[in-house]
C-alpha positions as CSV (number, residue, x, y, z in Angstrom):
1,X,0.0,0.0,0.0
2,X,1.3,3.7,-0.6
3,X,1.7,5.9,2.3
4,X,-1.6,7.7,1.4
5,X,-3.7,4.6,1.2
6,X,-1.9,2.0,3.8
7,X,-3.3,-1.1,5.1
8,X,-5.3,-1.6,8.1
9,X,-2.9,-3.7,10.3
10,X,-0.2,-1.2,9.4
11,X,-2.2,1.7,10.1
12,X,-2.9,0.1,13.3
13,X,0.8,-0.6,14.4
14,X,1.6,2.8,14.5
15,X,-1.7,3.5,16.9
16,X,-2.5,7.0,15.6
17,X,-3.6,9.5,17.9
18,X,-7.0,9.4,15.5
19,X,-8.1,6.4,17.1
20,X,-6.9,6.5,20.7
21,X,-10.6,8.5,21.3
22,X,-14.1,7.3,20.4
23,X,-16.7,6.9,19.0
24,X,-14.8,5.8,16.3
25,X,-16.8,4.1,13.2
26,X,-15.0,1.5,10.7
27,X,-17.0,1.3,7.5
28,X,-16.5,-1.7,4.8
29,X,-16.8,-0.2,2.0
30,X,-17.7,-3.4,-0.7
31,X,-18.6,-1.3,-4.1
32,X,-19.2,1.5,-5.7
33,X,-23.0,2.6,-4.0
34,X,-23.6,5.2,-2.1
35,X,-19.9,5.6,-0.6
36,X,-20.1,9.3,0.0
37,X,-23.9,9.8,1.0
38,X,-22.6,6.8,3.6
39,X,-19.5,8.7,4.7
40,X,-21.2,11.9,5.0
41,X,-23.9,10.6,7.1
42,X,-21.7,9.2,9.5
43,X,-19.6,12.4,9.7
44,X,-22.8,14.1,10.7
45,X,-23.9,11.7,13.0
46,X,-20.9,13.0,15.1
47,X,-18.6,10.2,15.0
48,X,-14.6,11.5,16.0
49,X,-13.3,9.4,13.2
50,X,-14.2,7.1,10.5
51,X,-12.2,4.5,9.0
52,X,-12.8,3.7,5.2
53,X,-11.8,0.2,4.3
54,X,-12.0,-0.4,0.8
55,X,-9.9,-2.7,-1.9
56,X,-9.0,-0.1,-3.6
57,X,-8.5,3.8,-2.8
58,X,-11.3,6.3,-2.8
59,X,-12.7,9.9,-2.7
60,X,-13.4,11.1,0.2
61,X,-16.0,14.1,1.3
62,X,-13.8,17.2,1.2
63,X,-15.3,18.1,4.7
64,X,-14.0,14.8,6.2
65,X,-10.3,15.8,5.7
66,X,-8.9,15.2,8.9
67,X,-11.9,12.9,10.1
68,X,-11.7,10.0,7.5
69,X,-9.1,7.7,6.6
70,X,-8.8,5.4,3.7
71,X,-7.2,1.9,4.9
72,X,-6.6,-1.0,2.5
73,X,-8.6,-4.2,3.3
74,X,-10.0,-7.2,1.3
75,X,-13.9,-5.7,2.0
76,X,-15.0,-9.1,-0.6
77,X,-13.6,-11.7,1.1
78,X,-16.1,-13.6,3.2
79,X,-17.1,-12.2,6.5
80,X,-14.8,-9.4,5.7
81,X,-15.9,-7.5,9.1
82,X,-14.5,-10.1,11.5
83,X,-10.6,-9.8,11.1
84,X,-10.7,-6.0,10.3
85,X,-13.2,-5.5,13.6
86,X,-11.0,-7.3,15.5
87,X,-8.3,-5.6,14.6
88,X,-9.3,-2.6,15.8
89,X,-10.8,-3.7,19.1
90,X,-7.2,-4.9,20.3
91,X,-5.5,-1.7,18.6
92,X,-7.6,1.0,20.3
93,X,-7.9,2.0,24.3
94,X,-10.2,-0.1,26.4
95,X,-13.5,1.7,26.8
96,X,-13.4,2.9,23.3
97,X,-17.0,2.9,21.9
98,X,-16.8,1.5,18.3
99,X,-19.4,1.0,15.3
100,X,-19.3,-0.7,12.2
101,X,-21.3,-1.0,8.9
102,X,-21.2,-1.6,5.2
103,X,-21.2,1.4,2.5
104,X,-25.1,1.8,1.3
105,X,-25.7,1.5,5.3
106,X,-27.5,4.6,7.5
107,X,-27.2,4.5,11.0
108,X,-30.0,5.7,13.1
109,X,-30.3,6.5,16.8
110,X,-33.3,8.2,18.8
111,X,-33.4,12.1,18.2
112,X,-30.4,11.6,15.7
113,X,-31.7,14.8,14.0
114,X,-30.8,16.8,17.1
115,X,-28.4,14.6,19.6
116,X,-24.6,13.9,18.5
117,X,-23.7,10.2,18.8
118,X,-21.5,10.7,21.9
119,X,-24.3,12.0,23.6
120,X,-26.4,9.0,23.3
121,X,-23.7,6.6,24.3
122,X,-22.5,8.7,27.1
123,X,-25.9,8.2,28.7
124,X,-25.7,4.6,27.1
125,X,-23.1,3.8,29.1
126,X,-24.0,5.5,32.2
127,X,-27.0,3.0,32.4
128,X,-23.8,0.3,32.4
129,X,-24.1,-0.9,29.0
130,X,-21.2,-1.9,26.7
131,X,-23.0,-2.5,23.9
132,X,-26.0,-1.4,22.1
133,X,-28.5,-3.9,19.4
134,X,-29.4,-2.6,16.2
135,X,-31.8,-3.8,13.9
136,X,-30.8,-3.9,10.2
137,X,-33.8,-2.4,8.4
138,X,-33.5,-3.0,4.6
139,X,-34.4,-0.2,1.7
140,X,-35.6,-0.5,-1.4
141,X,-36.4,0.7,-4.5
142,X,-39.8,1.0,-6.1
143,X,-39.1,0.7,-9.3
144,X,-35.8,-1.8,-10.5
145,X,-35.9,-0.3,-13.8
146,X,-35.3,2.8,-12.6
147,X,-32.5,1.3,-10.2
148,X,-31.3,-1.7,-11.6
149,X,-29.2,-2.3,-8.0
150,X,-32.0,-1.2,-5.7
151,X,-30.1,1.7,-3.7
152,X,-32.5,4.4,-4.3
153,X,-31.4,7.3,-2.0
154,X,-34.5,9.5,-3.4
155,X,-37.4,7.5,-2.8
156,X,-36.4,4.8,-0.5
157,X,-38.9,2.2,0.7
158,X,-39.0,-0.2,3.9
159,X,-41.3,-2.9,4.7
160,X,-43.5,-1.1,8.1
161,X,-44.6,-4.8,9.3
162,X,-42.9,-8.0,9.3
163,X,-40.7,-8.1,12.1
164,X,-40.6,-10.7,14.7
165,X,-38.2,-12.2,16.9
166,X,-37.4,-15.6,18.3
167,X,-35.9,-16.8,21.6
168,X,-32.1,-18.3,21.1
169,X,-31.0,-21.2,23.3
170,X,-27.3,-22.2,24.4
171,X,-25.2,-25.2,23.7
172,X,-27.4,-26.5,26.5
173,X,-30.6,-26.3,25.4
174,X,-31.0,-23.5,27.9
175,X,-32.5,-19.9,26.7
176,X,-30.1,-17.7,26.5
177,X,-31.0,-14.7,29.3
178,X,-31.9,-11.2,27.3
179,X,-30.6,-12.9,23.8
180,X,-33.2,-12.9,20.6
181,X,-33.1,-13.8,17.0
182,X,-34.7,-11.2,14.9
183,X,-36.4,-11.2,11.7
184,X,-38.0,-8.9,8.9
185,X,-37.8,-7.4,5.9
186,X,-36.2,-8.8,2.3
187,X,-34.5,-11.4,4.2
188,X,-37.6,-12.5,5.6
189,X,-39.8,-12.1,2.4
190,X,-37.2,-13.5,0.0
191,X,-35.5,-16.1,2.3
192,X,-35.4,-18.4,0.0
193,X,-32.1,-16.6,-1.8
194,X,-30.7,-16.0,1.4
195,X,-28.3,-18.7,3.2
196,X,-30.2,-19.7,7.0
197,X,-27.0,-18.3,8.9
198,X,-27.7,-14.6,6.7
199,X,-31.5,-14.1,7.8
200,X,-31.0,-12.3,10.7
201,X,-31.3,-8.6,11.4
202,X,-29.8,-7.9,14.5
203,X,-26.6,-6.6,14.7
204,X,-24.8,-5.1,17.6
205,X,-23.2,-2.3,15.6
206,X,-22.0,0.0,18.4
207,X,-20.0,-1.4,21.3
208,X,-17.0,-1.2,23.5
209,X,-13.3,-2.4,23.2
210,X,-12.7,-4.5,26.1
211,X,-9.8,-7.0,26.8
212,X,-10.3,-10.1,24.8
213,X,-13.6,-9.1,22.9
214,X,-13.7,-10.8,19.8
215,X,-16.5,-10.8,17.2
216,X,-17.8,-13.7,14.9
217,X,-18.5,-14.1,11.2
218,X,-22.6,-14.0,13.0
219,X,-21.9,-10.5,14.2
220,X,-22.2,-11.9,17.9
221,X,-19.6,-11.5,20.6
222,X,-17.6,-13.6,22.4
223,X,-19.0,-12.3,25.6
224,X,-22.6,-13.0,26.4
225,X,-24.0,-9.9,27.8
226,X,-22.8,-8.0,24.7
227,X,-25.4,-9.6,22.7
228,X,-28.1,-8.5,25.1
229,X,-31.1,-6.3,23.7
230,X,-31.4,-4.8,26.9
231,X,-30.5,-4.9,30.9
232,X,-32.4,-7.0,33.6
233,X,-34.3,-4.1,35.1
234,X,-35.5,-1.7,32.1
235,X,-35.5,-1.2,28.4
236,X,-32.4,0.4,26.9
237,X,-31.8,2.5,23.9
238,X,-31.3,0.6,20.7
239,X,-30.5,2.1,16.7
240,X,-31.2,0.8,13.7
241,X,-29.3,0.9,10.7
242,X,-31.3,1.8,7.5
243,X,-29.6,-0.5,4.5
244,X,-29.7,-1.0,1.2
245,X,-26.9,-4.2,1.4
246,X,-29.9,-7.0,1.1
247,X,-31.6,-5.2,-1.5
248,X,-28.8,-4.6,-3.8
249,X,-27.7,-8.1,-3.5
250,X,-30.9,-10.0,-4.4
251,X,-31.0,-7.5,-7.0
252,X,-27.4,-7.8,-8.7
253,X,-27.1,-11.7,-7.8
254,X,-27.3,-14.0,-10.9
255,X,-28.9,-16.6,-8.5
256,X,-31.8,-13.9,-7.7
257,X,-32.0,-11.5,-10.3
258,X,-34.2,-13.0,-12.6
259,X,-36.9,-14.2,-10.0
260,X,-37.3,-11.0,-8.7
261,X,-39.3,-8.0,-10.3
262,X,-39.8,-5.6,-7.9
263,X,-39.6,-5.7,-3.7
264,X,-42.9,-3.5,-2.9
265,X,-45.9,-5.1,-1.5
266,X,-48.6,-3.9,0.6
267,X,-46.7,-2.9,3.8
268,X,-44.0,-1.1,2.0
269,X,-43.3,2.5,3.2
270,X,-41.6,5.5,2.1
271,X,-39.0,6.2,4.1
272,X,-38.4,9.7,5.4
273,X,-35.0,10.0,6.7
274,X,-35.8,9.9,10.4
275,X,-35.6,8.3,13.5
276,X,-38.9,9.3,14.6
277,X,-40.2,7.3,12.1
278,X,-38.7,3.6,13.5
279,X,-39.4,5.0,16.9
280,X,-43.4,5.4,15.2
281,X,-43.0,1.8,14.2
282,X,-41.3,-0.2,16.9
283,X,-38.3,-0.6,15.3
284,X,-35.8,1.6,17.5
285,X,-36.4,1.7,21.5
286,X,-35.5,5.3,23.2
287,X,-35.8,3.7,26.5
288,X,-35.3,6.3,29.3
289,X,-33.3,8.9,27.1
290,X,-35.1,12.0,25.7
């Protein structure tokens, strides 16, 4: 890699001061969709720093100089999040709070509109959580001809009912205490093109380094109470993270492409941009923060 566009592990050795303070976001970027309307909505969300991985270089927001950095990393190999993640949780301080998505991904946290991201994870943390679950709500396009890969940042459409959850049990047999396996959306509606392991839409996105945290290719943690949805004695704040990454793969995949004509039906919804509007819905909990 050159100097301005060095790989992730190398970037990480030297330990920049650009990551010794959070909430730092890592962002896999995997094509060519949406990179900068993804890059620029983190950057507004409040996030200190953002780390682009990408196979090869690319443009960056002019007002993200100083805020963004373009690392090398293999975003198409297989599970591509779980060595780069990892990476980064044993590189940074402990008590760092990280996030990570795909490019064509939106995050969205209650009264994002008006609240920075530290904010909400300062009070997040104060309730003594380390982690925080975020549903993966897919967008869609309305009309395919129009958007042959679905990502359709101008009139963007979600499915408004769907959603369901099911209880998880341990190597035991036990249920596992505060842990859920959520469904919804395309994965749900076309699971058919969709492996079992990939129907999920739960994802704890935003978390904290701690000694020995590890992720796996299932985006759950090593350490139980990370994959929580909430704590024992009241509901917590969760996000959700508005994506295209479902939509535009069941559209561009020769193995769904053809079977698929369009991805409305009659509990699709526009989508307005807004928290509000999953808080409206059930699909993002405030819990005691206003």
């Amino acid at each position: 890699m050159t100097p301005a566009f060095p790989a992730l592990k190398d970037f990480l050795r030297r330990m920049p001061e650009a990551i010794g303070a959070g909430p730092l976001a890592i962002i896999l970027i995997e094509d060519e969709a949406a990179i900068r309307e993804t890059l620029q909505h983190h950057l507004e969300l409040g996030f200190r720093h953002i780390l682009a991985l990408s196979p090869e270089p690319i443009i960056l927001p002019e007002d993200g100089a100083g805020r963004i950095t373009n690392l090398g990393w293999d975003t198409r190999q297989p599970a591509a999040h779980l060595e780069a993640v990892n990476a980064v949780i044993g590189a940074v301080p402990v008590g760092t709070w990280l996030y990570y998505c795909f490019n064509a991904e939106f995050l969205f946290f209650p009264f994002c509109e008006h609240r920075r991201i530290g904010e909400m994870l300062a009070f997040h943390g104060e309730e003594r959580r380390d982690a925080m679950l975020s549903y993966v709500i897919d967008l869609y396009t309305p009309d395919l001809e129009r958007c042959p890969d679905s990502v359709d940042l101008q009139e963007p459409m979600f499915d408004r009912t769907g959603y369901y959850a099911l209880g998880l049990s341990g190597p035991d047999g036990r249920p596992l205490d505060r842990q859920l396996a959520f469904h919804g959306g395309l994965r749900w509606r076309f699971e058919e093109h969709l492996p079992a392991d990939r129907r999920r839409i739960d994802r704890i996105a935003l978390f904290r380094a701690r000694k020995g945290l590890t992720i796996g290719a299932d985006h759950h943690f090593n350490i139980p109470e990370y994959n929580t949805y909430s704590c024992p004695w009241h509901h917590n704040p969760t996000s959700a993270i508005a994506s295209f990454r479902v939509a535009k793969a069941l559209a561009t995949n020769p193995g769904s492409r053809d079977s698929i004509r369009s991805f409305t039906w009659r509990n699709s919804h526009r989508f307005d941009w807004s928290a509000q509007q999953f808080m409206d819905l059930g699909l993002m909990e405030p819990g005691q923060w206003f």
